[in-house]
N, C-alpha and C positions, 0 to 999 in steps of 0.2 A: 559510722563509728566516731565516738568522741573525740576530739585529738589528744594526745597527753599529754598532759603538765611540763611544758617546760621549766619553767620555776629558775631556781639558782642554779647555773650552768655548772660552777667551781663546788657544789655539796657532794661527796661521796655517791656513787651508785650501790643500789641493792642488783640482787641479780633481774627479779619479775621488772624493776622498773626500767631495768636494761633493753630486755626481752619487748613490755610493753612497746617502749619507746622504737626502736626497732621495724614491730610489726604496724606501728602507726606513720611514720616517718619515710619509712622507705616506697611502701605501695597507698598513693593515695589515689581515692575512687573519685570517680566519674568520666563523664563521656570529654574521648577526644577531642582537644580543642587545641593547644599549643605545641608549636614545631619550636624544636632551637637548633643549633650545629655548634660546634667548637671543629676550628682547624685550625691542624695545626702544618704549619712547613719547616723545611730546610731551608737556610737564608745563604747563596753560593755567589762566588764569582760571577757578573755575567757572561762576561767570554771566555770563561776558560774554568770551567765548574771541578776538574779535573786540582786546580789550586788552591786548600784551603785559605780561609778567608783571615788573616791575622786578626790576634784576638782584640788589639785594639780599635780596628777598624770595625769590627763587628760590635765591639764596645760602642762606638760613636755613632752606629746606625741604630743603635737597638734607642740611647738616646733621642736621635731625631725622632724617631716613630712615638720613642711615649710623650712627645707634645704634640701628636696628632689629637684635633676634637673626634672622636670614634663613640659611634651607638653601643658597639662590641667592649667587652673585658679584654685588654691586651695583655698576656704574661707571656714570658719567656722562658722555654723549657731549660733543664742543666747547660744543655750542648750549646746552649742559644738557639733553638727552633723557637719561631716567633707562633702564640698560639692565638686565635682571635676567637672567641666562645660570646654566643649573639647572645643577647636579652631572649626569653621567649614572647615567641609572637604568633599571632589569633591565623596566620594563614601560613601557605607555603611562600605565595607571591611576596608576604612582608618580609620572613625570613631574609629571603633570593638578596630583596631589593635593599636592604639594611647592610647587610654581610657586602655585599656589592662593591658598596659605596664605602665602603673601610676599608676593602682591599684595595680597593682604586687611587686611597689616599696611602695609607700603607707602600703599593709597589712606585708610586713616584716618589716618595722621601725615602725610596733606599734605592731606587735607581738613582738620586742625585748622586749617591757613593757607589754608584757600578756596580752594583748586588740587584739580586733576585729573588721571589719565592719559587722555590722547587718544589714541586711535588711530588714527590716519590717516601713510600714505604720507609727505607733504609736509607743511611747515605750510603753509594757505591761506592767513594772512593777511598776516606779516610776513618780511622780505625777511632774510636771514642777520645774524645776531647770534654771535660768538664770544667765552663765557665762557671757555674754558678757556687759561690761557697757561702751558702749557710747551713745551719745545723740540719735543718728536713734531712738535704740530700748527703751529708755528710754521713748521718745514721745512716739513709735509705744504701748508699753505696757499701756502707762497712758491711750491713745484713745483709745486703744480696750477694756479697762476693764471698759469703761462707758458703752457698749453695752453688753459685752458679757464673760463668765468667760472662752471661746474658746479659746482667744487672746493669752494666754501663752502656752496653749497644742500646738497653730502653729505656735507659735515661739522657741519653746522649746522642743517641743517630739513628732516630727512630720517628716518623711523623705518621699521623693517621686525619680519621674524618672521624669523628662522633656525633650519630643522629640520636636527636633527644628527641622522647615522642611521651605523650602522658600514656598512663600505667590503663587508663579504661576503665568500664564498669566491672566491679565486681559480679560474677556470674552464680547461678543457681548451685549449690552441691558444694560436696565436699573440697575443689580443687580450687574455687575461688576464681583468682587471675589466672588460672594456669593453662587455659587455651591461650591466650595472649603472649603469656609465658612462653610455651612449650614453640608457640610460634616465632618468638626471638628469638631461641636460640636456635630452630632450625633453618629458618628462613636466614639467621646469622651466618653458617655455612655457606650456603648459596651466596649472598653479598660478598662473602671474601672472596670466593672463586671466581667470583666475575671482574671482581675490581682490585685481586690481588696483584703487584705493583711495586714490587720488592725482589728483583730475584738475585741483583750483585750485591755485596758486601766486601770493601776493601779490595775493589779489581778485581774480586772472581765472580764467575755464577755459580751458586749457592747448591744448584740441584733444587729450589723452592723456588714458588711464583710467589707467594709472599713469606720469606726470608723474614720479615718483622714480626706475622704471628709466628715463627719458629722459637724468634727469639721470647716472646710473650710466654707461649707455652712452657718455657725451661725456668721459670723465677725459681719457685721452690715449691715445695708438696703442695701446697694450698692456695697460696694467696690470686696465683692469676684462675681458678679454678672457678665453676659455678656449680651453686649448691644441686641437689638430687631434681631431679627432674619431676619424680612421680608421687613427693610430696608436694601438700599446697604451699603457695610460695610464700606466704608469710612465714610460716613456721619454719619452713628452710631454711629461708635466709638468715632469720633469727640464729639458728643454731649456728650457720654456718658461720656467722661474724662472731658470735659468743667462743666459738672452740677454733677460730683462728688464731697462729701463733701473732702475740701482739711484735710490732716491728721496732719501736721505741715505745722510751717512758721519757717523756718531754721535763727538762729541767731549766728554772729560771736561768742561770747562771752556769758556764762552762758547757761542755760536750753534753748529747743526750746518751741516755742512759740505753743498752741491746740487752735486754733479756734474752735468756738462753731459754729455750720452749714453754712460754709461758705463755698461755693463751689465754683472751680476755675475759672467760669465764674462772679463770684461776685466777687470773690477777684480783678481781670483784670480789672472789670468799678469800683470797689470801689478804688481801688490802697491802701487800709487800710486791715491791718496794715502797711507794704510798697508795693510800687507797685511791683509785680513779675515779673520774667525775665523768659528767656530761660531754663535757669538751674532751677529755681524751677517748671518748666513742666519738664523739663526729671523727674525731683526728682518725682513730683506726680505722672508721668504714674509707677514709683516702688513703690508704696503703694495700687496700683489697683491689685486683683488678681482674675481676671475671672478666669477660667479654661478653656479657652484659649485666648492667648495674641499677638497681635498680634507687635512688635517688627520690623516693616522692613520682618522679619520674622514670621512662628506662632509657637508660644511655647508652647505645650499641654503638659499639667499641672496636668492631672488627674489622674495620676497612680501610686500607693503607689508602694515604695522602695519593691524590687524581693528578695527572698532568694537564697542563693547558692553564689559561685563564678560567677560564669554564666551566675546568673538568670538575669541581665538585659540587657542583650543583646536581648532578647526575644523579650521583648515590643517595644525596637529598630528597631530590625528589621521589625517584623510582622507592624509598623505603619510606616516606612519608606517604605515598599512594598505598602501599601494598598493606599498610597497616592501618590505616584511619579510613581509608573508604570502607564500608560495610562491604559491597560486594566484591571487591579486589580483594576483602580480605579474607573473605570464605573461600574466594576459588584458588585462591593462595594455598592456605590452610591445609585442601584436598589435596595440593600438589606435592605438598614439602612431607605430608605427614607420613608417606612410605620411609623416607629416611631415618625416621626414630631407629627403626628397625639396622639401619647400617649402624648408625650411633652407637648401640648397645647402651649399657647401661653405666657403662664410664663418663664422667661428665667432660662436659667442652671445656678447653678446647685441647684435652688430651683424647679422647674418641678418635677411632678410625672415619669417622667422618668428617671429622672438623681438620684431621691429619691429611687426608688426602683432598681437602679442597686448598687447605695451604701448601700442599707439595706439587698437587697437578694442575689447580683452579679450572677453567674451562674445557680443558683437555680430557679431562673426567667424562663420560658418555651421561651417566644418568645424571649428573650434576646440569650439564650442558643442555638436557633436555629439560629440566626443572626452569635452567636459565631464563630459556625460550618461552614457557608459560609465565613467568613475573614480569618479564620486561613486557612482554606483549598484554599482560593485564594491568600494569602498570600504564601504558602509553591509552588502555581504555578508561581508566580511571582518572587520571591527570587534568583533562577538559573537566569532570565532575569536580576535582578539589578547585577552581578557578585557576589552571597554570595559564600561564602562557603560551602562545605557538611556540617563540622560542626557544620555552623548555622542553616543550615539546617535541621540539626538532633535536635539540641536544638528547633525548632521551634515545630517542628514534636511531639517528647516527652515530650514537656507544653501541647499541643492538646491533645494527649491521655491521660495523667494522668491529666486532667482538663478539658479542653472544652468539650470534647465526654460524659465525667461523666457529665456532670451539676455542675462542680466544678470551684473555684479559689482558690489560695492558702492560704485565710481566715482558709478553711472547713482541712487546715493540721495545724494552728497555733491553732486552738479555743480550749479552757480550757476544759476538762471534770467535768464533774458535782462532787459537794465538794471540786474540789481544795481551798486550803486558799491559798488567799491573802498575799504578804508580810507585815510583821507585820508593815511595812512606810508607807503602802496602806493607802490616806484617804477613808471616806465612802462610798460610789456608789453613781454617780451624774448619774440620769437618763438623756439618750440622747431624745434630743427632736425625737417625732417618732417614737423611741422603744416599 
């Protein structure tokens, strides 16, 4: 397929060139070849994580680290979660060993200020804090809090992993990408359930193993949603970013501008309030946040931030095996594909499937049996992609002290019963579904 005409980013869009743009842009073909990861952390106290971190000290860290030399994009989420999103690179091993070596410079220039990277889903203990003030998130927070009081826990106290893996060959028939497809978002279930990782929120537990896709799932009607399943995914996606409600209308000067349900199929024939360009679609497709994205690339997006130095190499690896190895990922394929059937035909991650891997994760029976078949096809496939023994062994020793148990690493962070609350704790806000 030709690519399409980029041309002048700032001219006007028609609706087809939209559409074209879209179906060319987002799924492009050929065979796997590039891994990348974007993580992100919470940056705590070292001894005493229980103590938010005062903003100007966190101010003065976030400093030190942007004069580190890094392979990786450093940015900093609202809350100040520090994010490190790798260059794409031709192996896993590159990824590993690039990412590596950023965080290693990374956790010594914020150990010099007695801080950490934490890994975890949610923060536990303190309730939304917003350092960053520019216009993005000034819009993004005004619109989210017409829907939903979620809006600042995901832009403020919320960290994940996102495995970036290329989109693949385009296949015979009408559905295109849509084995590859159908297989990130269900195989996406399964990865939250094993590695969901979030269960406290402000000194309680939640009733949720991952508490952070809770909060994902509540934005508003659309936007955290993934388009139809059982159409081909170019045309999906198209549609679905075309009749999504647009989130702003970006203006040189002063506040941006919140359209009240104006989706960017109507802003294009209305050209009101001005007509949009190139640039304000790239901008929209970053205000959509399915849980997976498909970017050129697919970005899966469902898996709360790992504990340990180590820990997220884990979910890198184990989803970079299960998806680019040829036969890891047919035997995958067979395992996951019963669960369409739980799924129904609501999309992720509002589905009673995608619901109950983030309310019970491992605890789940048929999930937990699923588990058991990716990780152990996984740990067969990993010598094939060139890993290492000691990814290897890290894969091997998340499976036994979690998948084999009916665990994820929720069922090691969750509160025992009478713990209090930090005295900053607001009151318990029941999650919907609890």
């Amino acid at each position: 397929m030709r690519p399409p005409d980029t041309g002048d980013l700032s001219r006007p869009l028609v609706e087809a060139e939209a559409r074209d743009l879209l179906r060319g842009i987002c799924f492009k073909t050929g065979p796997p070849k590039a891994v990348g990861v974007e993580l992100e952390w919470l940056v705590q106290e070292q001894h005493d994580p229980r103590r938010r971190v005062p903003v100007d000290r966190l101010t003065a860290a976030h400093d030190r680290v942007r004069a580190l030399p890094l392979a990786s994009v450093l940015t900093f989420e609202p809350g100040g979660q520090l994010e490190l999103s790798s260059a794409p690179a031709a192996s896993l091993t590159e990824c590993i060993d690039s990412v590596a070596a950023d965080l290693a410079a990374v956790r010594a220039a914020l150990g010099r200020d007695g801080l950490v990277l934490a890994g975890i889903g949610v923060d536990p203990w303190h309730p939304p804090r917003r350092l960053l003030r520019e216009p993005r998130y000034d819009a993004m927070e005004a619109y989210l809090d017409r829907t939903s009081a979620s809006g600042r826990s995901m832009m403020c106290s919320s960290a994940s992993i996102q495995v970036c893996l290329d989109a693949g060959e385009e296949e015979p028939g009408p559905l295109g990408h849509g084995r590859r497809w159908q297989l990130a978002h269900l195989l996406g279930a399964v990865l939250m359930a094993a590695f969901a990782n979030s269960p406290v929120r402000e000194g309680r537990n939640t009733g949720w193993c991952s508490t952070r896709q809770a909060i994902w799932a509540e934005l508003d009607a659309v936007r955290p949603l993934a388009p139809p399943l059982h159409r081909e995914p170019r045309a999906a996606w198209s549609d679905h970013v075309l009749d999504a409600p647009v989130m702003v209308v970006r203006t040189p000067h002063g506040p941006w501008e919140l359209p009240q349900r104006l989706s960017f199929r109507e802003w294009i024939r209305t050209g009101a309030p001005r007509p949009p360009t190139r640039q304000d679609l790239d901008y929209h497709l970053t205000t959509l946040f399915p849980p997976v994205r498909p970017r050129g690339h697919l970005e899966l997006r469902m898996i709360d931030a790992q504990p340990g130095e180590d820990g997220w190499i884990v979910p890198l690896a184990v989803t970079t095996a299960l998806f680019d190895d040829p036969e890891a990922a047919e035997t995958v394929y067979r395992a996951v594909k019963p669960l369409a059937e739980r799924a129904g035909p609501q999309p992720a991650p509002r589905n009673p499937l995608w619901l109950d891997a983030a309310r019970l994760g491992l605890a789940d029976p048929e999930l937990r049996a699923v588990a058991a078949v990716c990780f152990r096809t996984a740990l067969e496939a990993l010598p094939r992609r060139g890993a290492s023994p000691e990814v290897c062994e890290l894969v091997a020793a998340f499976a036994e002290r979690h998948v084999h148990r009916g665990r994820c690493p929720a069922d090691d962070l969750r509160l025992p019963a009478g713990t209090t609350p930090p005295a900053h704790a607001t009151p318990h806000r029941k999650e919907s579904g609890s």
